[in-house]
C-alpha positions as CSV (number, residue, x, y, z in Angstrom):
1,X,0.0,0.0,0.0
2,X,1.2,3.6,-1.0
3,X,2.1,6.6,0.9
4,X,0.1,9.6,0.4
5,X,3.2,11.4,-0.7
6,X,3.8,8.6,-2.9
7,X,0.7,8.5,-4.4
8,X,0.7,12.0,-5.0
9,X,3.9,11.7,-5.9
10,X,2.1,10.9,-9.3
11,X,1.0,14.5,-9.7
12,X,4.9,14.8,-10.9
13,X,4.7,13.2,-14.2
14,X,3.8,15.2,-17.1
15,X,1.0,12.7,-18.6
16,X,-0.6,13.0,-15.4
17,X,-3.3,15.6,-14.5
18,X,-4.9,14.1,-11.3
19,X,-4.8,11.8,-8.5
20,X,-8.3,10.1,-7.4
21,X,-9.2,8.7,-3.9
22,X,-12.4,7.5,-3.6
23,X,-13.9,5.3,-0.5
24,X,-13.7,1.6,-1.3
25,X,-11.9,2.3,-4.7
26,X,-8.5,1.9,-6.0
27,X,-6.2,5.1,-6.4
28,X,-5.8,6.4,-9.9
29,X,-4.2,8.7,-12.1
30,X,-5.7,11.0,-14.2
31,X,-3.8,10.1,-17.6
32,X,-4.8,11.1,-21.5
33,X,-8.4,11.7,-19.5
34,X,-8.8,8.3,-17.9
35,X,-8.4,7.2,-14.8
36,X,-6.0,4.0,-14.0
37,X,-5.2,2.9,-10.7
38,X,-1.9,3.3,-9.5
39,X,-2.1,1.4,-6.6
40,X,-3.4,-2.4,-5.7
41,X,-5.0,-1.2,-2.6
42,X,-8.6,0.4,-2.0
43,X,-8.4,2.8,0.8
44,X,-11.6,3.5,3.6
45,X,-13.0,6.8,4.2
46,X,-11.1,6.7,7.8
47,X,-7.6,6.0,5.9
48,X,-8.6,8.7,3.3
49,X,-9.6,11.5,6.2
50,X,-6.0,10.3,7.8
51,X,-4.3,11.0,4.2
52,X,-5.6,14.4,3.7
53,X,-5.3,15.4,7.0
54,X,-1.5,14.5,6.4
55,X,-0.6,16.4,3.4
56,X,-2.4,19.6,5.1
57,X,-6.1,19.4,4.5
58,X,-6.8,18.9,8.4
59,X,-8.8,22.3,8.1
60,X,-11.2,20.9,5.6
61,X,-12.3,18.4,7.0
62,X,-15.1,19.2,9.2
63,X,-16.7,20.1,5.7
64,X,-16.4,16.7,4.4
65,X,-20.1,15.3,3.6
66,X,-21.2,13.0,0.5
67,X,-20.9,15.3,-2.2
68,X,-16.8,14.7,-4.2
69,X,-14.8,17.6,-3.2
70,X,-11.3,18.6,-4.3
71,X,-8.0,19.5,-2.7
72,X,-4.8,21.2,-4.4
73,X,-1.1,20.5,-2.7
74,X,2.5,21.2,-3.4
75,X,4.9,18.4,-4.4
C-alpha cells in the first residue's frame, strides 16, 4: 500500500493531471483523460480522512459530507 506522498507523488509526471481517492476504490491517475489505478489497494473513508489530513487538509475536514470535493497541494 502507497504513501500519500507517494501516491501524489504521481502529480509529478507530465501525462498526469490528477490523483483520485475514492472510499472503497483503487487510487488512480488522471492520464490522457482516464483514470487508471496506481495502486493495488482500496483505501476507507477513515484511511482517506487520515491521508488528507497529512498532506495539510486537516482544516477541511469538518466540511467533508457525500458530495466529491477537491483539494490542491504542493509536491
Amino acid at each position: 500500500m502507497l504513501t500519500i506522498e507517494q501516491l501524489v507523488k504521481h502529480l509529478t509526471r507530465a501525462e498526469v493531471t490528477e490523483v483520485a481517492l475514492a472510499t472503497g476504490r483503487l487510487p488512480c491517475a488522471k492520464i490522457d483523460g482516464a483514470y487508471k489505478p496506481i495502486d493495488d489497494t482500496a483505501r476507507s473513508a477513515e484511511a482517506i480522512v487520515n491521508m488528507l489530513a497529512t498532506i495539510g487538509g486537516a482544516r477541511y475536514l469538518d466540511d467533508l459530507g457525500e458530495k466529491a470535493v477537491q483539494w490542491s497541494t504542493r509536491i
